[in-house]
PDB file as gemmi writes it, atoms N, CA and C in Angstrom:
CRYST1    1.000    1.000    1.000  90.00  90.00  90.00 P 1                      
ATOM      1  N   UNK A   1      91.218  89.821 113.388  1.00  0.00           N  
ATOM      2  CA  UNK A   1      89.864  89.777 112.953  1.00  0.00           C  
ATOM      3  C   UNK A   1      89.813  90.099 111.463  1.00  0.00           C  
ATOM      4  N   UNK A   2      89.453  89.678 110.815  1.00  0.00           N  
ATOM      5  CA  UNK A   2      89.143  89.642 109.509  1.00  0.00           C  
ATOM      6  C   UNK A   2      86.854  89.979 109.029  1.00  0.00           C  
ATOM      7  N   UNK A   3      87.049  90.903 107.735  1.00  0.00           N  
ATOM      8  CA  UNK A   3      85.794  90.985 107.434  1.00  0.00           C  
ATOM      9  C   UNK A   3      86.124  91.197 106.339  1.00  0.00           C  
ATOM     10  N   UNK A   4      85.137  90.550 105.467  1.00  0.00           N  
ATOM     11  CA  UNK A   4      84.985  90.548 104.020  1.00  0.00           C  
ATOM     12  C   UNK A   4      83.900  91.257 103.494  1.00  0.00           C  
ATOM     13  N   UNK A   5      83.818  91.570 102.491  1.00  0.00           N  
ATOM     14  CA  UNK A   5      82.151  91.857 101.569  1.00  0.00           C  
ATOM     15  C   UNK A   5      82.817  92.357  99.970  1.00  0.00           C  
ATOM     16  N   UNK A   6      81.635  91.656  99.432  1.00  0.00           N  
ATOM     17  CA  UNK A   6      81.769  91.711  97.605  1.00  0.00           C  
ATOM     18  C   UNK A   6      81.004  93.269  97.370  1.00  0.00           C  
ATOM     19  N   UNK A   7      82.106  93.848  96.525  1.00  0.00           N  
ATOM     20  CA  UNK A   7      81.100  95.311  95.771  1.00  0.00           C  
ATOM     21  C   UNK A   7      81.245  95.838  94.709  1.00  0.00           C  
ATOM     22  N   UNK A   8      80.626  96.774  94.210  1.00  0.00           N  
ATOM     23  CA  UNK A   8      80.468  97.075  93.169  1.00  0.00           C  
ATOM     24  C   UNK A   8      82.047  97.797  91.897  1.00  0.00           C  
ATOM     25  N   UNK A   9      82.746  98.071  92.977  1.00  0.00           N  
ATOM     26  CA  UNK A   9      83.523  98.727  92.882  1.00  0.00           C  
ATOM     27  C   UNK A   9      84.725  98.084  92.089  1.00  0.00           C  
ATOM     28  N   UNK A  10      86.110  98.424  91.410  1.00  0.00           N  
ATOM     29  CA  UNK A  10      86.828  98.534  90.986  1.00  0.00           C  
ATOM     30  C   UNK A  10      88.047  97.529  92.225  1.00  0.00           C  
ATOM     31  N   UNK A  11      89.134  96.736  92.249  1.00  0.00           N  
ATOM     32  CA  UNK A  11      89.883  96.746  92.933  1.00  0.00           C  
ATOM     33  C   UNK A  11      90.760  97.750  93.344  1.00  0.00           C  
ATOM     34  N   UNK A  12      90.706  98.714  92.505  1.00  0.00           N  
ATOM     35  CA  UNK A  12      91.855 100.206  92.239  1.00  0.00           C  
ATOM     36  C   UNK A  12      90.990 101.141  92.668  1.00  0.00           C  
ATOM     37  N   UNK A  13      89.645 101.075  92.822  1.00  0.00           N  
ATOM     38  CA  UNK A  13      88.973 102.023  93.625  1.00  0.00           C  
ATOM     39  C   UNK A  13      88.982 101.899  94.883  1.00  0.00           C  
ATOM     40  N   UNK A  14      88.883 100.637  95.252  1.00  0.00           N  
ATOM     41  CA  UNK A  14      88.372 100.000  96.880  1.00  0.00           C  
ATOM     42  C   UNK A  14      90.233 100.399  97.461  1.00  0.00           C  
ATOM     43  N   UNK A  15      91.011 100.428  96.461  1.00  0.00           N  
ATOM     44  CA  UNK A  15      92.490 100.572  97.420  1.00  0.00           C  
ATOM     45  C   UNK A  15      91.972 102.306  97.861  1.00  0.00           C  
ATOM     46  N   UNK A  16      91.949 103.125  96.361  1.00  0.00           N  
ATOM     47  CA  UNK A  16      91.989 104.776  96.432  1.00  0.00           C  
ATOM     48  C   UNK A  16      90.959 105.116  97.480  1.00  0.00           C  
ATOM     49  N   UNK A  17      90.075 104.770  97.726  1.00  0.00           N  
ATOM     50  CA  UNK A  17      88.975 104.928  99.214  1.00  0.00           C  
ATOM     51  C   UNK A  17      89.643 104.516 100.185  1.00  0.00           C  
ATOM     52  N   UNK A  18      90.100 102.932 100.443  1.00  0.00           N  
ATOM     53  CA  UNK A  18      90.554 103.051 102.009  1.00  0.00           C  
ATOM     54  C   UNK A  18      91.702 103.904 102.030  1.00  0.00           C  
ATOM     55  N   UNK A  19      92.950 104.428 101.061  1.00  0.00           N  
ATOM     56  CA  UNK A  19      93.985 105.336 101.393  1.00  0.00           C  
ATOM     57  C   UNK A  19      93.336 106.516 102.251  1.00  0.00           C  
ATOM     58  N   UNK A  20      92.440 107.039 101.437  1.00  0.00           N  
ATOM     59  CA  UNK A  20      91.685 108.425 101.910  1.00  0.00           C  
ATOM     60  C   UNK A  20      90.760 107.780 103.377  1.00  0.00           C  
ATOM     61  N   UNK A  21      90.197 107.043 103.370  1.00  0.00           N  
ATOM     62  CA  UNK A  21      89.030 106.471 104.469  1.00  0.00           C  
ATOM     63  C   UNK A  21      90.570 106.590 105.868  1.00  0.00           C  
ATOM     64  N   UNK A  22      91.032 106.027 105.826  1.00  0.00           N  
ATOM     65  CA  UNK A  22      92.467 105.364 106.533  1.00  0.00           C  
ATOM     66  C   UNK A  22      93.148 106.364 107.061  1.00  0.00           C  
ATOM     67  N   UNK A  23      93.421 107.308 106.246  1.00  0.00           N  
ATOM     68  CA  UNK A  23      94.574 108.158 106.439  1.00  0.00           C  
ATOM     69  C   UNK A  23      93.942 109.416 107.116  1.00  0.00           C  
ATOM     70  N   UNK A  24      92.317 109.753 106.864  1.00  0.00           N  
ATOM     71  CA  UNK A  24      91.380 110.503 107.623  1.00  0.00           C  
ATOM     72  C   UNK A  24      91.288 110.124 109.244  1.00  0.00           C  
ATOM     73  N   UNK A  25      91.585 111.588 109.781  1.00  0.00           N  
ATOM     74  CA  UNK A  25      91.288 111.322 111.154  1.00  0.00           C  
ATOM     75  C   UNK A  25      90.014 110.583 111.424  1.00  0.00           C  
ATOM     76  N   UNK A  26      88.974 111.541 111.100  1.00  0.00           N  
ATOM     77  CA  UNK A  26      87.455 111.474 111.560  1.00  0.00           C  
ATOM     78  C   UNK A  26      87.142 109.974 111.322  1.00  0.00           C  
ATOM     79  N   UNK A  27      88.146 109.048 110.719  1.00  0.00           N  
ATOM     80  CA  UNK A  27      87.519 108.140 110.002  1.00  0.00           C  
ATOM     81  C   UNK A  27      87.049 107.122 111.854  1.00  0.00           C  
ATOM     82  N   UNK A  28      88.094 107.480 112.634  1.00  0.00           N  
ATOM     83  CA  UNK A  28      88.010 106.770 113.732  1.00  0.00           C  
ATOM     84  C   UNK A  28      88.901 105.368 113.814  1.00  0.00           C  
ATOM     85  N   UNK A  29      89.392 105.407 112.842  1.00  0.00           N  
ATOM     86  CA  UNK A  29      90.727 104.426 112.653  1.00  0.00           C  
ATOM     87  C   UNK A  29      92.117 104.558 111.792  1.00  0.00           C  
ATOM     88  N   UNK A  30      92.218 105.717 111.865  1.00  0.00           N  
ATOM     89  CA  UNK A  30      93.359 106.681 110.746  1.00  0.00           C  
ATOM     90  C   UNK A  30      94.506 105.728 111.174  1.00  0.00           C  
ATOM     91  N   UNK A  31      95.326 105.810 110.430  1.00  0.00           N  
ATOM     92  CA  UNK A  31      96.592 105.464 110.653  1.00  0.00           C  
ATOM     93  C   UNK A  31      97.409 105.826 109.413  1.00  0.00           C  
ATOM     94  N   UNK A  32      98.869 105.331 109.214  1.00  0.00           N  
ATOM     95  CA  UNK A  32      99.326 105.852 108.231  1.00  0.00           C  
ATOM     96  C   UNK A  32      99.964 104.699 107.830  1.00  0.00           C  
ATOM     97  N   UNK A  33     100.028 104.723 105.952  1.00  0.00           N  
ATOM     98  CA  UNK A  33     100.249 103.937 105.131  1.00  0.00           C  
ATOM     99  C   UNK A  33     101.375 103.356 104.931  1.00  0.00           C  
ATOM    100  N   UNK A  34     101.984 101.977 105.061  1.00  0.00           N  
ATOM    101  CA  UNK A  34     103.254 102.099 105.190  1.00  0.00           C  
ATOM    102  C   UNK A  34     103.517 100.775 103.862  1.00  0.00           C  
ATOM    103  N   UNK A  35     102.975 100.595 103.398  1.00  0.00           N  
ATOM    104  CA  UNK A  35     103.016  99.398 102.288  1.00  0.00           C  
ATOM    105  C   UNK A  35     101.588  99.409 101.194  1.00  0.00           C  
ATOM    106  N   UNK A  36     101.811  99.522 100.232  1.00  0.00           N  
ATOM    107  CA  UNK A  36     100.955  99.404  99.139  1.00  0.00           C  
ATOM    108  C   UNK A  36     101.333  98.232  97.940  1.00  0.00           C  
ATOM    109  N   UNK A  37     100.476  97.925  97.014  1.00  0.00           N  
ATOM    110  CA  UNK A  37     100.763  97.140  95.857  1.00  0.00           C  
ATOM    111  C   UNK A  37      99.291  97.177  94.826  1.00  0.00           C  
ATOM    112  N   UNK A  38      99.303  96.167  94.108  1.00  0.00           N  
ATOM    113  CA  UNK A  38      98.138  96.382  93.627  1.00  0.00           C  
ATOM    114  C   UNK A  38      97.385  95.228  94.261  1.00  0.00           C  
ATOM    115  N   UNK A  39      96.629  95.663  94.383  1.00  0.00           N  
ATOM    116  CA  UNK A  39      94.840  95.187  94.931  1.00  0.00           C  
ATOM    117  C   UNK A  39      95.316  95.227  96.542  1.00  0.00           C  
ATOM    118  N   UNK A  40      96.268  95.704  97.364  1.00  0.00           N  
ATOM    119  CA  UNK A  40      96.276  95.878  98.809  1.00  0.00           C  
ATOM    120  C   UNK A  40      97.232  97.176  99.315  1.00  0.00           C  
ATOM    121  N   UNK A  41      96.654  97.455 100.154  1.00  0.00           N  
ATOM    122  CA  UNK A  41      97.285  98.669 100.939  1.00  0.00           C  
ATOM    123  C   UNK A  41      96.993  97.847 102.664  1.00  0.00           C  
ATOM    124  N   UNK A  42      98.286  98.368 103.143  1.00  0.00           N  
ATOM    125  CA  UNK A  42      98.669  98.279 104.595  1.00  0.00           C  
ATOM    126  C   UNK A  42      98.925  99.346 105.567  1.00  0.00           C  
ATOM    127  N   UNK A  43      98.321  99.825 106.868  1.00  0.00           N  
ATOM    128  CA  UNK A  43      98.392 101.041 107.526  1.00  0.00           C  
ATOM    129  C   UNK A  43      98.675 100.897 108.769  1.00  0.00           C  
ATOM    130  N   UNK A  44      99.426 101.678 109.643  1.00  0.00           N  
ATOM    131  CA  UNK A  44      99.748 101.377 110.755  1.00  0.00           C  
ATOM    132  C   UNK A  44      98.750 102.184 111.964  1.00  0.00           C  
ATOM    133  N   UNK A  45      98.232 101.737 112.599  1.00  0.00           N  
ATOM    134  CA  UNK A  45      97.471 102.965 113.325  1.00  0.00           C  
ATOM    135  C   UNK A  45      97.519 102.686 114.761  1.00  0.00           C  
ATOM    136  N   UNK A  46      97.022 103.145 115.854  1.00  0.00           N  
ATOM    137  CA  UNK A  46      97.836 103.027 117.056  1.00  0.00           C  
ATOM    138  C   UNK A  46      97.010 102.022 117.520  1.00  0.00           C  
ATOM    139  N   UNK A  47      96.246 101.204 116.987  1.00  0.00           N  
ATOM    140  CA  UNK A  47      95.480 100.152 117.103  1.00  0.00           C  
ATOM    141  C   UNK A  47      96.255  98.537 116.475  1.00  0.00           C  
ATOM    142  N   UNK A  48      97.182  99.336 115.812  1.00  0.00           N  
ATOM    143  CA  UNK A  48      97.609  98.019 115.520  1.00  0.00           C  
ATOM    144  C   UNK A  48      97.813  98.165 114.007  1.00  0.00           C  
ATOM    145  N   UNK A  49      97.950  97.210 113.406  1.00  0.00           N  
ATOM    146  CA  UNK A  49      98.104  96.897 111.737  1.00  0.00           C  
ATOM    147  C   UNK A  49      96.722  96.984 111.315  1.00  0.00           C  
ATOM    148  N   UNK A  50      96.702  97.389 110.088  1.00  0.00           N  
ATOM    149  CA  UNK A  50      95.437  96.788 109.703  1.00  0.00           C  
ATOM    150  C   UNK A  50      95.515  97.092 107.865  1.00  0.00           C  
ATOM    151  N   UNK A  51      95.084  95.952 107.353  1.00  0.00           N  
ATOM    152  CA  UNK A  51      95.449  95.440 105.735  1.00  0.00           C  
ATOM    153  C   UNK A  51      94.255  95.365 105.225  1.00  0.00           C  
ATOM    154  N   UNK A  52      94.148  95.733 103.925  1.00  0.00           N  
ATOM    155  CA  UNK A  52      93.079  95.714 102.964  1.00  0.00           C  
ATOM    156  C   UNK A  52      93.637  95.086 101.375  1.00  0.00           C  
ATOM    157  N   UNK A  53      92.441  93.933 101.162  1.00  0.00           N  
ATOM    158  CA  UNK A  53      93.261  93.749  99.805  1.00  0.00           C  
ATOM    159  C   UNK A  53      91.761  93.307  99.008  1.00  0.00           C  
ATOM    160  N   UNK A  54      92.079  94.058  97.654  1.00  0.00           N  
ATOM    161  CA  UNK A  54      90.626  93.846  96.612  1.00  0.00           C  
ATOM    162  C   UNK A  54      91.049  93.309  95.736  1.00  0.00           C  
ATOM    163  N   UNK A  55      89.871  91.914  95.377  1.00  0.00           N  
ATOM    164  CA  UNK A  55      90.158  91.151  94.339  1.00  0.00           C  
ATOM    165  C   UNK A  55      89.616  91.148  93.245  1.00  0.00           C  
ATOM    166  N   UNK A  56      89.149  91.121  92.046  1.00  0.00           N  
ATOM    167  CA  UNK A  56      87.842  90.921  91.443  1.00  0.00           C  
ATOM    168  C   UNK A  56      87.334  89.396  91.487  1.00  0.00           C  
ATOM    169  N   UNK A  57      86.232  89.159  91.542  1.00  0.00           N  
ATOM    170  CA  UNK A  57      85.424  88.158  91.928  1.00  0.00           C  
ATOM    171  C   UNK A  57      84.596  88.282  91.489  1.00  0.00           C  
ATOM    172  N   UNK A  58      84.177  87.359  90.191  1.00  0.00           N  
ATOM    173  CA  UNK A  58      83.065  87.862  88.765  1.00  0.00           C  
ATOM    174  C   UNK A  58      82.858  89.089  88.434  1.00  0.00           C  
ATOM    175  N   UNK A  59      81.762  89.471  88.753  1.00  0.00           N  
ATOM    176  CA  UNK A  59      81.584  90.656  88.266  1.00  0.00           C  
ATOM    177  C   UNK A  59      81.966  91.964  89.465  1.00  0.00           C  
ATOM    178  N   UNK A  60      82.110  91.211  90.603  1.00  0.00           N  
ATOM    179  CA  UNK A  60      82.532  91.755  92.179  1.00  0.00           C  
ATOM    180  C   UNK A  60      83.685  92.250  92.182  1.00  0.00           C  
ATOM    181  N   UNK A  61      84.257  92.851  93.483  1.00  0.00           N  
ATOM    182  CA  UNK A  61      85.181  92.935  93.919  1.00  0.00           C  
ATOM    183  C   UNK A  61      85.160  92.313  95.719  1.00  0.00           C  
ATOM    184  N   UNK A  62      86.057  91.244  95.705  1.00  0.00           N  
ATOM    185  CA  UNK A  62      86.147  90.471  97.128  1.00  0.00           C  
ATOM    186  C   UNK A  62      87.130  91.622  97.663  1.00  0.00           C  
ATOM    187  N   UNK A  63      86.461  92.489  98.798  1.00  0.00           N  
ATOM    188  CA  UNK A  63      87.256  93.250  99.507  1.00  0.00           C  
ATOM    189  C   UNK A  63      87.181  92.100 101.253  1.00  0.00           C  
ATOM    190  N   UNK A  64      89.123  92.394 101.502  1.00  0.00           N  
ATOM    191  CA  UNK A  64      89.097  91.574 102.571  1.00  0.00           C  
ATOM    192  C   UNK A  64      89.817  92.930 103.401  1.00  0.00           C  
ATOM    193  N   UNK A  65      89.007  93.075 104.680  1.00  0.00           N  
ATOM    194  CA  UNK A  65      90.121  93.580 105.997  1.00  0.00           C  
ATOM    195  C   UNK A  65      90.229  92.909 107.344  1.00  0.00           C  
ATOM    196  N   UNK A  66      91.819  93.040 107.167  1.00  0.00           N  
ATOM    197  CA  UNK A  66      92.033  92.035 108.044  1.00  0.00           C  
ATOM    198  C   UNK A  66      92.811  93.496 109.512  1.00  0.00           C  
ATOM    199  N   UNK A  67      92.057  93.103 110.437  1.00  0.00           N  
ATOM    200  CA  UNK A  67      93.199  93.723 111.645  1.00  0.00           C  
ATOM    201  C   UNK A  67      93.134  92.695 113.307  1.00  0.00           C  
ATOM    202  N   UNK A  68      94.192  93.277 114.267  1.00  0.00           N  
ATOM    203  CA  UNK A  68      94.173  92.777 115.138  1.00  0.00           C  
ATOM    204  C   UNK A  68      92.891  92.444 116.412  1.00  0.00           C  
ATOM    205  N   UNK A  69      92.402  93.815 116.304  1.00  0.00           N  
ATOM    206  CA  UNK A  69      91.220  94.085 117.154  1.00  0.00           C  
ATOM    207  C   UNK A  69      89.646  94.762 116.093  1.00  0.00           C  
ATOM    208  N   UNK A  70      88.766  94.338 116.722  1.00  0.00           N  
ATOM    209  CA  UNK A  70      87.531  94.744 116.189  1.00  0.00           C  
ATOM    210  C   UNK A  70      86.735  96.066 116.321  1.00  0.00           C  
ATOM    211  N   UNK A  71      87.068  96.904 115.404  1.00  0.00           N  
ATOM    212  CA  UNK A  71      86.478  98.652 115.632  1.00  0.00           C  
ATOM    213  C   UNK A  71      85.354  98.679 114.239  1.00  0.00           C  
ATOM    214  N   UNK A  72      84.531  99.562 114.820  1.00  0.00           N  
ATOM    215  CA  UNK A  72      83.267  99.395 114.112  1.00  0.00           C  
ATOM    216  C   UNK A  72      83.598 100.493 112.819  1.00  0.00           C  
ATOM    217  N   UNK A  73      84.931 101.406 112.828  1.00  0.00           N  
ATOM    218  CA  UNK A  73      84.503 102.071 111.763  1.00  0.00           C  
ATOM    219  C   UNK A  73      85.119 101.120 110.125  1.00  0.00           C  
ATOM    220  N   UNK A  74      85.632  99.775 110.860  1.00  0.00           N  
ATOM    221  CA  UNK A  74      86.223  98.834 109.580  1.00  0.00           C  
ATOM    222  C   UNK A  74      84.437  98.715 108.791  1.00  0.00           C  
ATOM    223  N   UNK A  75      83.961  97.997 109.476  1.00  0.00           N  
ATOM    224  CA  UNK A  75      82.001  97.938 109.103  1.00  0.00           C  
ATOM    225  C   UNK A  75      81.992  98.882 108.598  1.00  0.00           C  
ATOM    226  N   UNK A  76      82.177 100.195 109.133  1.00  0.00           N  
ATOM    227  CA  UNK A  76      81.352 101.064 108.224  1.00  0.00           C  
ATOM    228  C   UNK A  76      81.989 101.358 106.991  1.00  0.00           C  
ATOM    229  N   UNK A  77      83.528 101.457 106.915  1.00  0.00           N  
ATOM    230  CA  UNK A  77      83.910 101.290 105.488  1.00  0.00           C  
ATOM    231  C   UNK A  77      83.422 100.389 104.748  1.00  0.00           C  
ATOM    232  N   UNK A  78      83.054  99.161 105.071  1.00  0.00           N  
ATOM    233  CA  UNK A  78      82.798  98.173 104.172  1.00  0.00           C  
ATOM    234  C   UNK A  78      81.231  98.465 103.703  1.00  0.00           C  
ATOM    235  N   UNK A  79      80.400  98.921 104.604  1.00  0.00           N  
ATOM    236  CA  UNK A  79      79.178  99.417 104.253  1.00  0.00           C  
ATOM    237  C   UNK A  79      79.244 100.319 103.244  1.00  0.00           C  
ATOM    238  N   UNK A  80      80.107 101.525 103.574  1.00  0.00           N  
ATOM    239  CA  UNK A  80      80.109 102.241 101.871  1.00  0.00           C  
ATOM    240  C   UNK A  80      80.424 101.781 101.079  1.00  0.00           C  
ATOM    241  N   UNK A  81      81.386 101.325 100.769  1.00  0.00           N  
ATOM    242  CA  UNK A  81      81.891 100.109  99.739  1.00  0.00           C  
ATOM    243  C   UNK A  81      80.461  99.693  99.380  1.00  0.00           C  
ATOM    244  N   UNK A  82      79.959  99.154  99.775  1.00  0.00           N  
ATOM    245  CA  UNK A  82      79.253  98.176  99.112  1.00  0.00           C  
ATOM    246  C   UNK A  82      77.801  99.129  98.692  1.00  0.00           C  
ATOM    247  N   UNK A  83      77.312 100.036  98.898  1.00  0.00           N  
ATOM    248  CA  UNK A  83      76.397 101.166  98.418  1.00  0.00           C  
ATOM    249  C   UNK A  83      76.886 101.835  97.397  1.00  0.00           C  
ATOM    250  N   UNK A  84      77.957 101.827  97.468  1.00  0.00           N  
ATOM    251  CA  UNK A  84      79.009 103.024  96.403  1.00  0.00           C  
ATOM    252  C   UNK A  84      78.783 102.528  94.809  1.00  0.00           C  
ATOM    253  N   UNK A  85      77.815 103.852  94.108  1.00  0.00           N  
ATOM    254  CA  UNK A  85      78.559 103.237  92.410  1.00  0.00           C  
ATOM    255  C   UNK A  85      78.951 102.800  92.105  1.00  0.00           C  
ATOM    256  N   UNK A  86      79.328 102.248  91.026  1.00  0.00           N  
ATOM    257  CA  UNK A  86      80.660 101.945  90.662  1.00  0.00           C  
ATOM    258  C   UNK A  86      81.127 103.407  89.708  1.00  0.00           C  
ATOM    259  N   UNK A  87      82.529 103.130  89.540  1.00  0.00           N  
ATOM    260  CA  UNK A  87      82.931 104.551  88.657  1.00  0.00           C  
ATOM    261  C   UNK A  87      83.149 105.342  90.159  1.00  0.00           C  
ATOM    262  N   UNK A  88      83.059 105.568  91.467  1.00  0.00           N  
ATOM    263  CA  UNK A  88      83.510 106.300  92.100  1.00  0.00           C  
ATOM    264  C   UNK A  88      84.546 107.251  92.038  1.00  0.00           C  
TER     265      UNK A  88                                                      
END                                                                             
């Protein structure tokens, strides 16, 4: 399953949030990081894989997450993302 959304944010921010979002229990989809680069980070969680990669896209950032199965706390990351300052 894959979900996208454009935000305000930095590509180097949208990675430094999902590390922390990701790697947080409470987040409801923690897992742990096993591949990074620039504009994507990859995490393993007992749900499966699940990949994030930020692009800039005009004045945007095209954040894509892609995982196997559909859990609602991917949405809600992407919801902050996209409320979030920029400069976070």
């Amino acid at each position: 399953m894959t979900r996208e959304a454009l935000v305000p944010l930095s590509p180097e921010e949208v990675i430094d949030l999902a590390k922390r979002y990701f790697s947080d229990a409470s987040s409801g989809y923690s897992g742990s990081l096993v591949e990074e680069g620039e504009g994507y980070a990859r995490f393993h969680t007992f749900r499966g894989h699940l990949a994030i990669s930020a692009r800039r896209d005009g004045e945007r950032t095209r954040v894509r997450c892609s995982t196997l199965r559909y859990h609602p706390s991917i949405g809600q990351f992407l919801l902050q993302l996209e409320s979030a300052p920029s400069g976070s």
